[in-house]
One Martini backbone bead per residue (centre of mass of N, CA, C, O) as a GRO file, in nm:
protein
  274
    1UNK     BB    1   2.876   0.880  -0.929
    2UNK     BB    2   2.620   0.936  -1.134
    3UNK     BB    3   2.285   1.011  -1.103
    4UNK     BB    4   2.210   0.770  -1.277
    5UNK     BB    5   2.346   0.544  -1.183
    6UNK     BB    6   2.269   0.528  -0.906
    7UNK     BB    7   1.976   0.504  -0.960
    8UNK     BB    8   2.033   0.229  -1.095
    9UNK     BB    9   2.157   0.107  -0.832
   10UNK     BB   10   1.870   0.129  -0.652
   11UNK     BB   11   1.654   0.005  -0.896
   12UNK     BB   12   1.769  -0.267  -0.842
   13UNK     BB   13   1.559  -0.534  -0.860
   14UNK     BB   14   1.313  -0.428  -0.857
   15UNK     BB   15   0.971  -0.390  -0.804
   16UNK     BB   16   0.703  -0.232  -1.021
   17UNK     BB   17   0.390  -0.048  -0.933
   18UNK     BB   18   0.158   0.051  -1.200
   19UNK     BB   19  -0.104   0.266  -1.241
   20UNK     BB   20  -0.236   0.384  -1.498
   21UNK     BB   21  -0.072   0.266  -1.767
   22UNK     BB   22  -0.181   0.305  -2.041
   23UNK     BB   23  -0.171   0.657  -1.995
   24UNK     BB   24   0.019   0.898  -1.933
   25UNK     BB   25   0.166   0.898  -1.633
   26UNK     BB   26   0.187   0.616  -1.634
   27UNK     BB   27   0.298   0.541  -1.881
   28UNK     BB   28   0.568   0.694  -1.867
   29UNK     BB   29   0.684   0.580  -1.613
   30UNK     BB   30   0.757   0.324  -1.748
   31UNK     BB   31   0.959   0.404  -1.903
   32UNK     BB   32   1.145   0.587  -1.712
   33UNK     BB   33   1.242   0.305  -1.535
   34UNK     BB   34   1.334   0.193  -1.794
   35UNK     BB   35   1.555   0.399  -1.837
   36UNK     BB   36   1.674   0.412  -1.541
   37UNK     BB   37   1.709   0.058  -1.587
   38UNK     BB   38   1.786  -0.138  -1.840
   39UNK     BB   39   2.019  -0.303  -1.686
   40UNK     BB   40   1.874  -0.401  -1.348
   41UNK     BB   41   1.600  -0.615  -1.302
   42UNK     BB   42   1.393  -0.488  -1.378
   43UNK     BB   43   1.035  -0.462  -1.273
   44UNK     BB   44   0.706  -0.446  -1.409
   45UNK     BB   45   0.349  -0.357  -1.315
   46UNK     BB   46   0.078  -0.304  -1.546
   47UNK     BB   47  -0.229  -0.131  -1.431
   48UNK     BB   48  -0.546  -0.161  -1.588
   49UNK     BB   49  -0.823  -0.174  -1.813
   50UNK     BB   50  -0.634  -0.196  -2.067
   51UNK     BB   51  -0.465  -0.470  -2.175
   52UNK     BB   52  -0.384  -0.396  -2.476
   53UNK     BB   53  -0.206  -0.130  -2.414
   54UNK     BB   54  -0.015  -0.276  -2.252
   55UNK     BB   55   0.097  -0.440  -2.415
   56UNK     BB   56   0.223  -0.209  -2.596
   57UNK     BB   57   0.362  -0.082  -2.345
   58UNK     BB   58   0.579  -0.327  -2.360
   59UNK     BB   59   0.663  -0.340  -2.652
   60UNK     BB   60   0.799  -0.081  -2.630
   61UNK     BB   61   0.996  -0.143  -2.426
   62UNK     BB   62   1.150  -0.379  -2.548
   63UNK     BB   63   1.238  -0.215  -2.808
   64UNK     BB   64   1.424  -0.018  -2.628
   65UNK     BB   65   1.570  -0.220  -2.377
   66UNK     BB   66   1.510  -0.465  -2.394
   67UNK     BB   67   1.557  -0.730  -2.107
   68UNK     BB   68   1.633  -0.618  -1.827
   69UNK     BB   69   1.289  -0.571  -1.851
   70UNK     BB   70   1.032  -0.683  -1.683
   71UNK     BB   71   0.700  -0.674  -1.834
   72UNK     BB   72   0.357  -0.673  -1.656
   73UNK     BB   73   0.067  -0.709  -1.789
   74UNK     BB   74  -0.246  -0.585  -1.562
   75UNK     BB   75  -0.572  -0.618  -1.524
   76UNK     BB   76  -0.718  -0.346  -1.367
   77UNK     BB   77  -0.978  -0.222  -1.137
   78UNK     BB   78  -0.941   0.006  -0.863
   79UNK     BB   79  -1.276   0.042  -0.820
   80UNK     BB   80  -1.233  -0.274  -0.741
   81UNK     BB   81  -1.201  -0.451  -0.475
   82UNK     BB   82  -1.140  -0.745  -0.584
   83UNK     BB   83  -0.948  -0.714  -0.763
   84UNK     BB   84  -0.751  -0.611  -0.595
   85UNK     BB   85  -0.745  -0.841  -0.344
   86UNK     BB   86  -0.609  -1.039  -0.564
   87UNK     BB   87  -0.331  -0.916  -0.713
   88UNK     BB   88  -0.128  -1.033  -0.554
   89UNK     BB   89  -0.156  -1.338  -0.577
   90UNK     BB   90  -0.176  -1.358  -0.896
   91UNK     BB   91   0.106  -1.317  -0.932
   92UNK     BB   92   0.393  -1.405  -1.030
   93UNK     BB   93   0.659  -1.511  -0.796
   94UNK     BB   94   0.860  -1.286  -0.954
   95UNK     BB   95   0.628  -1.037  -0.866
   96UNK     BB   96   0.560  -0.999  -0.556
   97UNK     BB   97   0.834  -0.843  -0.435
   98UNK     BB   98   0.745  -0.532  -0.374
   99UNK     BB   99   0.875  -0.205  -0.374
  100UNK     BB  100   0.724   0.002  -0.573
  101UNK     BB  101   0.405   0.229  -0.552
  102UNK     BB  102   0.192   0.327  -0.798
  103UNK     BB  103  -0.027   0.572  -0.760
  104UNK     BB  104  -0.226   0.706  -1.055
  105UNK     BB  105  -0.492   0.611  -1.089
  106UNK     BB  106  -0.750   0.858  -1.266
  107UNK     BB  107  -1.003   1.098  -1.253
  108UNK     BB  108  -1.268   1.288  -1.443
  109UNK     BB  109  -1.581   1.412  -1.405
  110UNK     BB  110  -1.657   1.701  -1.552
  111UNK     BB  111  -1.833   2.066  -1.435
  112UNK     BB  112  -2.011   2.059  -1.243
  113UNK     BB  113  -2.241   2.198  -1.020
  114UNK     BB  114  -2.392   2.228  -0.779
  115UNK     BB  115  -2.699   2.008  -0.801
  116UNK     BB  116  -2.564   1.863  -1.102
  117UNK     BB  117  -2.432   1.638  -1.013
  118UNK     BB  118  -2.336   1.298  -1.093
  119UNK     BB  119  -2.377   1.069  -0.895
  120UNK     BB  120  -2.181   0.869  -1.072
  121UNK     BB  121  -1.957   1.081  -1.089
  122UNK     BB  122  -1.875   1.032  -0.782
  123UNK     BB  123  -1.819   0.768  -0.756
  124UNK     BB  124  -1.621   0.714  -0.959
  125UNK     BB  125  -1.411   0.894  -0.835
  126UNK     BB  126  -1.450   0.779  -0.530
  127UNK     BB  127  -1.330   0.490  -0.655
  128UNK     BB  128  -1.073   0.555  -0.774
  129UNK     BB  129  -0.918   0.779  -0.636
  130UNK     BB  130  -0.980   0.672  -0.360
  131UNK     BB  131  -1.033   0.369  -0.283
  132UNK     BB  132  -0.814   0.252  -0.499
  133UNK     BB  133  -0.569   0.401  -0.338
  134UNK     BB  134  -0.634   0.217  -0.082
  135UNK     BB  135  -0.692  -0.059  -0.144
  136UNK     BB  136  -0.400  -0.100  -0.258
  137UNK     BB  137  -0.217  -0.013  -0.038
  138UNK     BB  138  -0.329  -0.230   0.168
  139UNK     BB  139  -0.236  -0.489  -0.066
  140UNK     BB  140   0.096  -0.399  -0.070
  141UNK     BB  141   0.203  -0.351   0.273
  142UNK     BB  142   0.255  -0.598   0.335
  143UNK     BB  143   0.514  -0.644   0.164
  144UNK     BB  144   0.653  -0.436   0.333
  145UNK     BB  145   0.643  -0.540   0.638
  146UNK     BB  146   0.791  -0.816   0.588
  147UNK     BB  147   1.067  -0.685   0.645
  148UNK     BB  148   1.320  -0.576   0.760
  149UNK     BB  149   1.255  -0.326   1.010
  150UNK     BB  150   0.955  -0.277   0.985
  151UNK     BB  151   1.004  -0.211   0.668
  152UNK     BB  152   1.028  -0.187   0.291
  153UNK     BB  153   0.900   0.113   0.053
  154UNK     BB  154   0.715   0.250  -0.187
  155UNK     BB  155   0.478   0.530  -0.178
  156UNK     BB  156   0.310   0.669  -0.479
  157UNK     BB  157   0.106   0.969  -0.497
  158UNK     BB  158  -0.105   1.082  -0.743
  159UNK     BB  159  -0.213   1.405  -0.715
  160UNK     BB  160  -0.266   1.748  -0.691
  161UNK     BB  161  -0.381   2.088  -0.706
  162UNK     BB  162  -0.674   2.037  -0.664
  163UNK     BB  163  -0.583   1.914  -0.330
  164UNK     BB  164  -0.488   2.254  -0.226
  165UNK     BB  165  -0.720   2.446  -0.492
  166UNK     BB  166  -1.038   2.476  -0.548
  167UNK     BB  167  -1.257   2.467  -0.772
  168UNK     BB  168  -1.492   2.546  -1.033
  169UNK     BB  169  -1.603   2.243  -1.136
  170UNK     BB  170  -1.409   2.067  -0.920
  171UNK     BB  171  -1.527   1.938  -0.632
  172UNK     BB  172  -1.497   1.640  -0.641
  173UNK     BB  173  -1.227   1.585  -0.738
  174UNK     BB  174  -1.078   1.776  -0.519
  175UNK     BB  175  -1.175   1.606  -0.281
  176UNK     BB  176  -1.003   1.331  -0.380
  177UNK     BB  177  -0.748   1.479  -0.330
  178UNK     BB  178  -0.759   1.571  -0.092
  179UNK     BB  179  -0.748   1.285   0.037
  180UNK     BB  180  -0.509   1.167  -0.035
  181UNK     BB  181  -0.331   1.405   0.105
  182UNK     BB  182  -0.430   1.266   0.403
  183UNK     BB  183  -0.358   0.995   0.366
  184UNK     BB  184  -0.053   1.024   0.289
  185UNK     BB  185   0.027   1.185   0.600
  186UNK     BB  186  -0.104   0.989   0.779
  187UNK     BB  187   0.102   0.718   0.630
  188UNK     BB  188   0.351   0.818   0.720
  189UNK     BB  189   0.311   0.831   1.046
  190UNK     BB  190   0.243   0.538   1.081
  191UNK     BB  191   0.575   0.462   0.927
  192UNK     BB  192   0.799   0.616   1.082
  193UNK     BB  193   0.942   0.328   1.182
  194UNK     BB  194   1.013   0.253   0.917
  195UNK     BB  195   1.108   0.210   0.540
  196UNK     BB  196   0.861   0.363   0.453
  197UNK     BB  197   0.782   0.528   0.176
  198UNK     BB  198   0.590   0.833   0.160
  199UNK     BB  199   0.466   0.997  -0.171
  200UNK     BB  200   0.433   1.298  -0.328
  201UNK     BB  201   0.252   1.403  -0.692
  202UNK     BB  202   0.144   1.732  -0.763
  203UNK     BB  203   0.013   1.838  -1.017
  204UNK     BB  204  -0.059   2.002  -1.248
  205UNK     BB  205  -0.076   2.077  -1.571
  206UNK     BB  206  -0.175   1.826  -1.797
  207UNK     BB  207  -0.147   1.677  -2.133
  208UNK     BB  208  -0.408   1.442  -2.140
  209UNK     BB  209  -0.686   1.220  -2.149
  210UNK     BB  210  -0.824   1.357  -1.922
  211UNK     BB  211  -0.986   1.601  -2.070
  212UNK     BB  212  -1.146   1.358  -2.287
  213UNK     BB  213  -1.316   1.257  -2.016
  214UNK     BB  214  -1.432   1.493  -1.877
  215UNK     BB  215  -1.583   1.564  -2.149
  216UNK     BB  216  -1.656   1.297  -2.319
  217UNK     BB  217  -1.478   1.310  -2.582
  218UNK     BB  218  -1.450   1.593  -2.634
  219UNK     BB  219  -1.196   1.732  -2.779
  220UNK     BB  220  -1.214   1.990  -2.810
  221UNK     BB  221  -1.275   2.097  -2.512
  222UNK     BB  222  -0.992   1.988  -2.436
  223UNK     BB  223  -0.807   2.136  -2.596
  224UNK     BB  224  -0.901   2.456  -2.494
  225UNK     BB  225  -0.768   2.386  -2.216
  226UNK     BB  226  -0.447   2.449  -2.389
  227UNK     BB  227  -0.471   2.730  -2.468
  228UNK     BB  228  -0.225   2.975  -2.476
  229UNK     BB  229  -0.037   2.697  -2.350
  230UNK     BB  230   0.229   2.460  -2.203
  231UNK     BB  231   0.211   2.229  -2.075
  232UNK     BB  232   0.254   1.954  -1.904
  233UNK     BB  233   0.396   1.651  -1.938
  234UNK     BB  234   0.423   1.336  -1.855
  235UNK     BB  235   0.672   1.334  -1.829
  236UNK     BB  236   0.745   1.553  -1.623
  237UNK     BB  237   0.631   1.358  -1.399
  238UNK     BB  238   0.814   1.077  -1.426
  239UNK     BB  239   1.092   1.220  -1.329
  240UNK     BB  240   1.004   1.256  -1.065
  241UNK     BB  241   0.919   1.011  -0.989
  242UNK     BB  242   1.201   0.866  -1.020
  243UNK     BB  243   1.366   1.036  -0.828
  244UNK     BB  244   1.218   1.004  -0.593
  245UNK     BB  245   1.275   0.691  -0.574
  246UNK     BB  246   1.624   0.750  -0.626
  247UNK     BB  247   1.679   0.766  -0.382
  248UNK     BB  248   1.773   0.737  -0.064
  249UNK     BB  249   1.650   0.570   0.162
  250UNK     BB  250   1.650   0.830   0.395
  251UNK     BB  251   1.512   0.987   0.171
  252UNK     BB  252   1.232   1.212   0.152
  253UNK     BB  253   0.995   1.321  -0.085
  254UNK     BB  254   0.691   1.409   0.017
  255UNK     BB  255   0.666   1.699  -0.158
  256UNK     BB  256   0.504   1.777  -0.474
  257UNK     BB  257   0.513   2.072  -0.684
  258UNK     BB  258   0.392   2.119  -1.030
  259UNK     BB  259   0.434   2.384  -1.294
  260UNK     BB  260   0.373   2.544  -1.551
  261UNK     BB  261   0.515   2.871  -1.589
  262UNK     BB  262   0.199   2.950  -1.672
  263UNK     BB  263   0.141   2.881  -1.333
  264UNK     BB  264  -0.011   2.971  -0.991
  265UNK     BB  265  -0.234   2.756  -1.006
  266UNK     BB  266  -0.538   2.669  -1.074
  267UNK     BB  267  -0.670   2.971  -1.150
  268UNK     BB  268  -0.347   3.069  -1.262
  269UNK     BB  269  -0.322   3.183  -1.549
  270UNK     BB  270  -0.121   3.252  -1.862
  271UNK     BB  271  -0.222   3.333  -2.142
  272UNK     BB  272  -0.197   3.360  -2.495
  273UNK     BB  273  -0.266   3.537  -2.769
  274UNK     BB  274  -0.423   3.413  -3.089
   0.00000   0.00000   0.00000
């Protein structure tokens, strides 16, 4: 059996919950599991806060693989704790016995450095990226939990290179990813008599709206940070999430670091001169 039939037999009849669907790693990710597995019974769960792009990321994904996935955009703000708590109840009944959770919402804001980050901007970092991925998945586990022999799905969480190499002017955000990544290898030990796969994909350099978030929407501002050099893809993120998610059940890829070949850290990296 070839390496993608496999994983689409892994991946049949499951159903995916992804968080910050509507673009960058999140949005490829919801391709790639549709691709990985398009005639195979797939259920996508796709969440975000703006419901039009997924609306339109459900319809580009039917239009490209056909019916065989079945694609239900969910507005959700992962940084409200009621939203998050109603999320599972919500669900139409045959969406509801999730396999696999990718925390993938995230953001960034500023480049400020101590003492004027803007309490705001703390704020809504620490309620997206870490608060909002710790309320997810304590959503979702019962559904894991409920399974035989302990509990049998995937958790997989998109940390950063940022939560293992911190810089300056980004130490709030580093902070939320290094968050992360504890609380990820806690959730490991904790759940390792069960079948449930907890795994981290730690992402460098990735050209998404993330950095024209950060920057408050200045593009320019956006764009110079990946002058002279080639940047990770969303897709090149999405190709991982779904590699892990489709191994062999006994298999954990726990821990992933991906970089783009001109960088060897976070604050490494060889630009071109242009």
């Amino acid at each position: 059996m070839s390496s993608s039939s496999a994983v689409a037999r892994r991946l049949e009849g499951k159903t995916i919950v992804i968080t910050g669907a509507s673009s960058g790693i999140g949005r490829s990710c919801a391709f790639e599991f549709a691709r990985a597995a398009p005639a195979n019974s797939l259920k996508l769960v796709l969440t975000a806060r703006r419901i039009d792009a997924l609306r339109d990321v459900a319809a580009k994904i039917r239009a490209e693989v056909g019916d065989g996935v079945k694609v239900l955009p969910v507005q959700l703000d992962v940084s409200s704790p009621d939203q998050v708590r109603a999320f599972v109840a919500g669900l139409p009944d045959d969406f509801r016995d999730i396999n696999v959770l990718v925390n993938n919402a995230g953001l960034v804001k500023g480049v400020a450095k101590a003492p004027e980050i803007a309490e705001q901007d703390i704020n809504v970092m620490f309620q997206t990226n870490v608060t909002g991925l710790i309320n997810m998945t304590q959503a979702v586990l019962p559904v894991f939990q409920a399974r035989p022999d302990g509990g049998a799905g995937d958790i997989i969480n998109i940390g950063s290179i940022a939560g293992r190499d911190p810089y300056p002017g980004g130490s709030i955000y580093c902070a939320t990813k290094a968050a992360v990544r504890s609380f990820t290898e806690s959730l490991r030990k904790e759940l390792i008599a069960t079948r449930i796969r907890v795994m981290e994909v730690d992402p460098g350099q990735v050209e998404t709206e993330f950095s024209v978030v950060r920057f408050n929407g200045d593009k320019a501002k956006a764009d110079a940070v990946y002058t002279g050099c080639e940047p990770l893809t969303p897709d090149d993120i999405a190709e991982a999430v779904v590699f892990v998610a489709g191994r062999r059940e006994n298999v954990v890829i726990a821990d992933t670091l991906i970089f783009p070949n001109h960088q060897a850290g976070a604050g490494i990296m060889h630009r071109k001169s242009t």
